[in-house]
N, C-alpha and C positions, 0 to 999 in steps of 0.2 A: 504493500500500500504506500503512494505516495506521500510524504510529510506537506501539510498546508504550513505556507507562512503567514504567521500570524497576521497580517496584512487580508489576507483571501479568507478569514472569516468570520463567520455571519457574524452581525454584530447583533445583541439583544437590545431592546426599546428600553432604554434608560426607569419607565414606567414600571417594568414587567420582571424588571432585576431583582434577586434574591438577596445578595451576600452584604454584607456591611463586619469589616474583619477590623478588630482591637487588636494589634502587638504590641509587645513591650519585652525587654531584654532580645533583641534579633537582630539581626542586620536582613534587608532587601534587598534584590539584587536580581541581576535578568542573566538567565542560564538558560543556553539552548534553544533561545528564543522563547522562553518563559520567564513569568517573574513567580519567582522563589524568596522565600524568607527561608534563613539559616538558624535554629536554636543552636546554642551551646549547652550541651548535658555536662556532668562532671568529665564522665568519661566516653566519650564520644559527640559527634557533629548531627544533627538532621536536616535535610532539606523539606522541604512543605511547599506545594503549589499553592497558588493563588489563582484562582479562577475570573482571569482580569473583564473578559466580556461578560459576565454574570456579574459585578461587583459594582456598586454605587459607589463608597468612600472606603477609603481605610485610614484609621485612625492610631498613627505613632504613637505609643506612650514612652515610659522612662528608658532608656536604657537600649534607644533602638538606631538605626541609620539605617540610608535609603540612597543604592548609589544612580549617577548619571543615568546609567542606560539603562533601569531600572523604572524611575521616572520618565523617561521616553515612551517605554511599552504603556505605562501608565496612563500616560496624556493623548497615548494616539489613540488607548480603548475608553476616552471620555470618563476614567475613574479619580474623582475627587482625593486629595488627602491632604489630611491635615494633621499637625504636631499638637501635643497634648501632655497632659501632665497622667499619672497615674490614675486607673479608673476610669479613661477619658475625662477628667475634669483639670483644663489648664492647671499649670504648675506656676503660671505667674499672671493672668489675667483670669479673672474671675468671672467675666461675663460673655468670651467668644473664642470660638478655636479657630485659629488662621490659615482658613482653607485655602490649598493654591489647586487653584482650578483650571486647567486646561485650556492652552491658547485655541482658539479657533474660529476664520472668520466668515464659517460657516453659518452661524448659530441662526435661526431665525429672528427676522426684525418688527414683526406685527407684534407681540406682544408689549416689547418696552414700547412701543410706539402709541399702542393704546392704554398701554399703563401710565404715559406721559401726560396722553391727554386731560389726565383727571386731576394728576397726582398734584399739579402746582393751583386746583383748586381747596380751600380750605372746606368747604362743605359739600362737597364730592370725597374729599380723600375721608372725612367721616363717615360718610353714606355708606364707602368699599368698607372701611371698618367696620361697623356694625355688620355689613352682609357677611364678613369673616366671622366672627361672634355668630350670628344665625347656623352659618353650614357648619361650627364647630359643635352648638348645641345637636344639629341635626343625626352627626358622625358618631357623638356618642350614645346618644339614645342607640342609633339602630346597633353598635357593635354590641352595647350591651345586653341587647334587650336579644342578640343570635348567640351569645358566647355561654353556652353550655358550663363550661370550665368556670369564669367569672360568675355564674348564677349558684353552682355548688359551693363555691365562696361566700355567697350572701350577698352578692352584688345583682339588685332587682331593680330596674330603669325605672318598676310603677313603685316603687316603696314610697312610705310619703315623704321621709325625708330629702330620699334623692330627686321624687316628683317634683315635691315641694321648692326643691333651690334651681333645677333648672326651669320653672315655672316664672318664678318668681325674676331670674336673671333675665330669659327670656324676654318679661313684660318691660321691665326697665330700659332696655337696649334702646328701645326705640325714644325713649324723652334722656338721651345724654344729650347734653349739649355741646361738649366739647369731648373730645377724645380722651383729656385727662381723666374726664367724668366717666367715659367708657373703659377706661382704665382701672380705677377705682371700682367700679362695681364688677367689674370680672374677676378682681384680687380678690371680693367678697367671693366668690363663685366658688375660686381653686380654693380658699380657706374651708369654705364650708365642704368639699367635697375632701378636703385632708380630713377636717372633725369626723368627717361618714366614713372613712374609710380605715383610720382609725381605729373607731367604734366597733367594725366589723369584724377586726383583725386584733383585737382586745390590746389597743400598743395608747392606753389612756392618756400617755403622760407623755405623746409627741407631740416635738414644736418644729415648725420648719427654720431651716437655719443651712445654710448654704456650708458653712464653714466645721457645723458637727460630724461627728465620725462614727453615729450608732446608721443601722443597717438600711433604714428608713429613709433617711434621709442621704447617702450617699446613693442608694442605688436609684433615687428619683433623681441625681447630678447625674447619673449616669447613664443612666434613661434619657434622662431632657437631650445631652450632648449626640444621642443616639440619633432622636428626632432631628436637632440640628443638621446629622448629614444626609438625611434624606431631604431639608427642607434646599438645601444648602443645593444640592444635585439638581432638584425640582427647577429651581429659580437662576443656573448656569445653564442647563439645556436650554429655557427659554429665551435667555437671553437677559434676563432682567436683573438690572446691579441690588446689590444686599443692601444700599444704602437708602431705594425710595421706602420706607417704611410706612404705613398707614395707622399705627397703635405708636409701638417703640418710638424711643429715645430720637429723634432727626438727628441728633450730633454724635448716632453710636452707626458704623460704617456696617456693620452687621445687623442692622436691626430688625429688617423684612424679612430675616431668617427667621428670628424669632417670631414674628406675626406667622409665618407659614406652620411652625414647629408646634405653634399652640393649636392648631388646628387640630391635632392627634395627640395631645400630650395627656390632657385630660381622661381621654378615652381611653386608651393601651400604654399609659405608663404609671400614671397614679396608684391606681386601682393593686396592680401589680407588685410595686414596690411596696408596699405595705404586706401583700400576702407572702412575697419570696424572704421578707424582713419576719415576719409572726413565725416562717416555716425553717428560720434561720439558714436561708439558702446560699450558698457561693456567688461571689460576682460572676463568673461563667456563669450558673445557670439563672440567673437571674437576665442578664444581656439576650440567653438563648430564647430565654420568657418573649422578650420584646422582638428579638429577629422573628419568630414563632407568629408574634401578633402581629406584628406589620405586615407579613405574608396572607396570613387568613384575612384579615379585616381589608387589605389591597392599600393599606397606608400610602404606598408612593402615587397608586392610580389617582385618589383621591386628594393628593395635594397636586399633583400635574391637573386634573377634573374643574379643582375649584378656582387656580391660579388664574387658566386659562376663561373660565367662566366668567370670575370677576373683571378680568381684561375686557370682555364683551360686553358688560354690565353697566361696569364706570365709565368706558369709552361713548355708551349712548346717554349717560345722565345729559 
């Protein structure tokens, strides 16, 4: 059988990609026209494939390098990666991992171009916010209300109290007045869906806190960081910079990531990291939690789905 070079083939829909790979202590590196990560054991070497056309991001952590032509195969198969601290949660910025994204000046130009159209209005670029805030209420009800696994947890989309807050966020959305105010009441939203999930997973006496070290709270840093490279992949393929933000920060360069990233966060990482924390799980199999959920639930379809939707949306206000 003849060897294809990597060059001749198929490439997968960016959409429809499975892998999202965490290393830490490795070096990366392109063999045989593969790229390979190399562990170091005590007493011996391993290589490991990376399956670069199935693969969205891959996220460096402590202890890793990643050579030239290694990088090359990486950026000609459209795969994201970014440097990170342990866990995936930076080791010196706290609030963005520094994706280096793939030259290319193929990308398509209708999306920033309708995303432009809005964005340098102030009560249009609220409109798209709020309609993000709607399909994010919309994402979580239906995963939760199909997800077998999350209902034998105790997670019930009609209980009253989960009724009850996304009810209640729901009705509010629409009388913010400013984005800050849109802000503000969706912070009430994830608090209140921390106290329920919580409450579910008998862990009374959590507080969220970015900087703590119990199990709960790291594997939602590590989750959230998860969602970033998918949000992160979503919004390079289309074309559109991580700086027009519709919620976040306007002076934070990444900040429409995180408006993408909270569209799924609530749904397939919250929930989770509370139950892999009560079941005292490993960070592997916690990470595997979330690769697991973004597959069944179609996470990436649905952030490329609604990006592109809102682009049609806000471009006619």
């Amino acid at each position: 059988m003849q060897d294809l070079p990597p060059t001749d083939l198929k490439a997968i829909l960016h959409s429809k990609r499975a892998n999202i790979y965490y290393l830490e202590k490795c070096r990366v590196m392109q063999k045989d026209g593969r790229v390979l990560y190399l562990s170091e054991d005590r007493d011996k070497k391993q290589y490991w494939n990376i399956p670069i056309a199935n693969t969205t991001c891959l996220l460096l952590g402590t202890g890793t390098s990643i050579t030239q032509a290694a990088m090359r195969m990486l950026v000609s198969a459209g795969v994201l990666v970014g440097f990170c601290g342990g866990g995936g949660t930076p080791l010196m910025a706290a609030t963005e991992v520094e994706w280096l994204t793939p030259q290319s000046e193929y990308r398509p130009t209708e999306y920033i171009q309708n995303w432009l159209s809005f964005w340098f209005d102030q009560e249009k670029r609220l409109a798209v916010a709020k309609r993000f805030q709607q399909l994010r209420v919309s994402y979580l009800q239906d995963a939760w209300s199909k997800d077998r696994e999350l209902r034998a947890e105790g997670f019930f989309v009609d209980d009253s109290d989960i009724g009850n807050a996304l009810a209640d966020f729901t009705d509010k959305i629409e009388y913010c007045p400013t984005v800050m105010d849109l802000l503000t009441t969706e912070a009430r939203l994830t608090k209140t869906l921390y106290k329920i999930a919580a409450n579910r997973t008998k862990q009374q006496d959590f507080v969220r806190d970015y900087d703590r070290v119990d199990d709960a709270n790291a594997f939602l840093n590590h989750g959230n960081y998860l969602a970033y490279g998918l949000a992160a992949t979503t919004l390079w393929v289309l074309g559109i910079p991580h700086g027009f933000a519709v919620m976040h920060g306007k002076t934070r360069r990444g900040a429409l990531v995180f408006d993408v990233a909270d569209l799924i966060k609530d749904a397939l990482i919250l929930p989770w990291a509370f139950i892999c924390a009560g079941e005292k799980a490993t960070e592997q199999e916690f990470r595997q939690q979330c690769l697991l959920n973004f597959t069944k639930h179609k996470a990436l379809d649905f952030m490329f789905n609604t990006v592109k939707q809102v682009c049609l949306e806000g471009a006619a206000l």
